[in-house]
C-alpha positions as CSV (number, residue, x, y, z in Angstrom):
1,X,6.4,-12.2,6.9
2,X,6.9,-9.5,3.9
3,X,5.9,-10.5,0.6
4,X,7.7,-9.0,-2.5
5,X,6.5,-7.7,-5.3
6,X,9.6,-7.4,-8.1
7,X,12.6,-5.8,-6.1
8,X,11.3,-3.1,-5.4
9,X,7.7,-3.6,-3.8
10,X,7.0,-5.3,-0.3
11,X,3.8,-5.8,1.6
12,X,3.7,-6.3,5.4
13,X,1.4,-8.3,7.1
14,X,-0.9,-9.0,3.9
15,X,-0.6,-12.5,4.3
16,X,-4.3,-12.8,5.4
17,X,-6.3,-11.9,2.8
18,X,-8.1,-14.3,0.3
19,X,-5.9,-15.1,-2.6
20,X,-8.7,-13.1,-5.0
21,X,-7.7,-10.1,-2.8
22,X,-4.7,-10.3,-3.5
23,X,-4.1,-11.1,-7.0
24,X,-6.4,-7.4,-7.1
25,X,-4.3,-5.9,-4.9
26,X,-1.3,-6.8,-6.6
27,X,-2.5,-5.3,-9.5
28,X,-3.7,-2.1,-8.2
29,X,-0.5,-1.8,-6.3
30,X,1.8,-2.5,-9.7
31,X,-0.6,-0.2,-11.5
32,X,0.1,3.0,-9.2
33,X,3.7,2.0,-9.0
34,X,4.2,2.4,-12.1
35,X,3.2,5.7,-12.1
36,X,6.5,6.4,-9.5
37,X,9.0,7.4,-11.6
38,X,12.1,5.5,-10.7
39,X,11.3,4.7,-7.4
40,X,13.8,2.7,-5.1
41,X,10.9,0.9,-2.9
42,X,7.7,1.0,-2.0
43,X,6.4,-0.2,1.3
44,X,3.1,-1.2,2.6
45,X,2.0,-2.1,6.0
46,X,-1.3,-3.0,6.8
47,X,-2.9,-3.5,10.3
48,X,-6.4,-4.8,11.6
49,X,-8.2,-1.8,13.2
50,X,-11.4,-2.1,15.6
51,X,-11.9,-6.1,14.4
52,X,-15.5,-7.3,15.5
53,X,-17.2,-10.6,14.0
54,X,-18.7,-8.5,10.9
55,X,-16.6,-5.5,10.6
56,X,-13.0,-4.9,10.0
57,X,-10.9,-1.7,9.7
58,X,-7.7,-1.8,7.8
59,X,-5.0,0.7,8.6
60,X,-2.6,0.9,5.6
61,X,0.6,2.5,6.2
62,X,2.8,3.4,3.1
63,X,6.3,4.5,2.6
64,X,8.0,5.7,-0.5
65,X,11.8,6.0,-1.1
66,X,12.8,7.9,-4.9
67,X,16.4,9.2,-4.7
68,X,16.8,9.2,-0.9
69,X,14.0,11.0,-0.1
70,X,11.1,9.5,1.8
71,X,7.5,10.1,1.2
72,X,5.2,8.3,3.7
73,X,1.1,8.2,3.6
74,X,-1.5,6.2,6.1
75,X,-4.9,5.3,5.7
76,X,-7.7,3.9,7.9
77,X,-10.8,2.4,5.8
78,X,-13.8,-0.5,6.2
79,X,-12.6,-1.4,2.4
80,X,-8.9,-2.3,2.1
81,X,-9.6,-1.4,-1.7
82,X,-10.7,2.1,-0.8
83,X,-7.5,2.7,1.4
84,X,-4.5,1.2,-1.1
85,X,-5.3,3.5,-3.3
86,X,-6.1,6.3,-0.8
87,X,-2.4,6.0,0.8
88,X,-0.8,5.5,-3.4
89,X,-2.5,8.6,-4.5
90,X,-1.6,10.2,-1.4
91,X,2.3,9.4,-2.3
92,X,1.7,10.2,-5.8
93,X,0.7,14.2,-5.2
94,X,3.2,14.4,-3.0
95,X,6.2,13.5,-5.2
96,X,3.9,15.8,-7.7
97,X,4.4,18.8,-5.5
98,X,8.1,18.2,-5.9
């Protein structure tokens, strides 16, 4: 189940995490997205990686659509933290090179 941000922001599979996660995610994420100029959605996906009792790899994929073109970014990270805003700059410096 996705959960929306606004209209324009979804997250996939996030439903997981500990509500403090995500009232911090949900801010980092509307932070960088605000830095998208007039974007028409932003997608994230995230998937558990190599999950043991102690350890947990997140695999974040993101996808970008700003006047029909598509940017897309992945990341695989111990800190879910660390890899948000790994794939987001990712997106941003793309649309930059544009």
């Amino acid at each position: 189940m996705a959960i929306q941000l606004g209209d324009r922001i979804e997250l996939e599979n996030f439903n997981n995490l500990e509500p403090g996660e995500m009232t911090i995610l949900k801010k980092m994420i509307g932070n960088h997205a605000n830095k998208f100029r007039d974007f028409t959605k932003l997608s994230l996906h995230l998937k558990d990686v190599h999950k043991t009792e102690k350890r947990q790899k997140f695999q974040i994929d993101a996808k970008l659509e700003i006047n029909g073109k598509y940017y897309e970014s992945e990341s695989t990270n111990f800190n879910l933290f660390f890899g948000i805003t790994e794939v987001l700059d990712s997106l941003k410096s793309q649309i930059d090179k544009n």
